[in-house]
N, C-alpha and C positions, 0 to 999 in steps of 0.2 A: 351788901358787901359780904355778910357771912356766909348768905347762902351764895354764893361766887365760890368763895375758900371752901366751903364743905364739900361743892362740887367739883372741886380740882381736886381734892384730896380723896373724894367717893373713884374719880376717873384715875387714878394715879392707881390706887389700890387696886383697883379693877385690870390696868393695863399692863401690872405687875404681876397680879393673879394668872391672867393670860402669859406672861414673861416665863414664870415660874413651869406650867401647864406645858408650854411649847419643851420649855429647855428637858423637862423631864422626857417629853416626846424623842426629842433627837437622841438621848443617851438611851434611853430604853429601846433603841432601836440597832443599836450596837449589841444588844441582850432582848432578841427575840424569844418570849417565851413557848417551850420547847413542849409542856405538857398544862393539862389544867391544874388552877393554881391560884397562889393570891396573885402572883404576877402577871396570868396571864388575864384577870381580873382587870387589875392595874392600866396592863395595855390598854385593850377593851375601852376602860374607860377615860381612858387619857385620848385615846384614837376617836370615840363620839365626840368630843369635848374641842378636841382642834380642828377636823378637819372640815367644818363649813370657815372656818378662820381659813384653811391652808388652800381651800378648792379655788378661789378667783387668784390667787398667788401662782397656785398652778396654771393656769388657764393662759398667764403670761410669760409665764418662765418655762422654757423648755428643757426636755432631761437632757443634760452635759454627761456625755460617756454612762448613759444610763442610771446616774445619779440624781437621785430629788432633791434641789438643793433650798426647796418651795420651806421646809421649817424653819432653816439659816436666815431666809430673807424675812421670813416672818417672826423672827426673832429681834430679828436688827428693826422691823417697821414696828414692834410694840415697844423697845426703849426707847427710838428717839420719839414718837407718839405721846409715850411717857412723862415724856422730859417734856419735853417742845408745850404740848398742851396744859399740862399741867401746869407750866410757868406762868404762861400765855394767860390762864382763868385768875391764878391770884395778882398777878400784875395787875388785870382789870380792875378785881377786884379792890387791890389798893389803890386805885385812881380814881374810881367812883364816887 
């Protein structure tokens, strides 16, 4: 039973961390950096860090008026993921 709860709560953190990771993706992409820098640092590593997350997202989602709308959807599939599985392990786990 604990380790059920440790592991909704290890996935939660985790799915939040990706949350966090994506949302800073979408805003820093409104603020492309322009020269080398901590930002463009930033980018860099915000951009290795999401985009095996965002590649099969893209693969389904086509560009709408040339628009990548591929972090939005993957934004929205890591909160309910969040939500949804996270409930899903400690509910087990208090049934166990």
């Amino acid at each position: 039973m604990v380790v059920l709860v440790n592991l909704a709560f290890s996935l939660k953190w985790l799915l939040r961390f990706v949350y966090v990771v994506l949302l800073v993706r979408v805003i820093g992409s409104f603020v492309p950096p322009r020269r080398p820098g901590w930002w463009a640092e930033v980018s860099g590593f915000v951009s290795d860090l999401t985009d095996p997350i965002l590649r099969p997202v893209r693969r389904f989602l086509p560009l709408w008026g040339g628009m990548d709308f591929s972090p939005v959807v993957a934004l929205l599939l890591a909160d309910i993921l969040g939500g949804l599985v996270g409930d899903l392990l400690v509910w087990a786990a208090q049934h166990v």
